[in-house]
C-alpha positions, 0 to 999 in steps of 0.5 A: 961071692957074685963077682968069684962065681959071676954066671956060672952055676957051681957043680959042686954042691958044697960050693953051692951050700956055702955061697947060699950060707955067705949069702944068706948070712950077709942079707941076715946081717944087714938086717939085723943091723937095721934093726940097731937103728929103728925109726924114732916111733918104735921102741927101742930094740933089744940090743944084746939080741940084736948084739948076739944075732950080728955076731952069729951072722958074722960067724956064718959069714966067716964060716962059708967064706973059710969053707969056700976057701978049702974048697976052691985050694983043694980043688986048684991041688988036684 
């Protein structure tokens, strides 16, 4: 989402929405993705949690980015 929207700030606000769900949805993913490979003195996690929480993120991701692409086709229409 940086390199499409580099310095600029977007006027729209649902591009702004959507590029904080993809964003914050990646930095979500990578977490719980950490969380799958604990350092070896913790316990082991929860890995249908951790299953269903990268799933969830994967769909935000998905959801934003579809969302960033109707926006941008629509507005590249008018």
């Amino acid at each position: 989402a940086a390199c499409v929207f580099p310095s600029q700030k977007p006027r729209s606000e649902l591009v702004r929405t959507s590029l904080r769900l993809l964003t914050s949805s990646a930095y979500r993913l990578q977490s719980e993705c950490r969380k799958a490979l604990p350092a070896e003195p913790s316990p082991a996690p929860d890995i249908q949690l951790v299953t269903q929480q990268v799933i969830q993120c994967a769909y935000d991701i998905a959801k934003a980015a579809k969302q960033l692409v109707t926006i941008t086709t629509k507005e590249n229409n008018n």
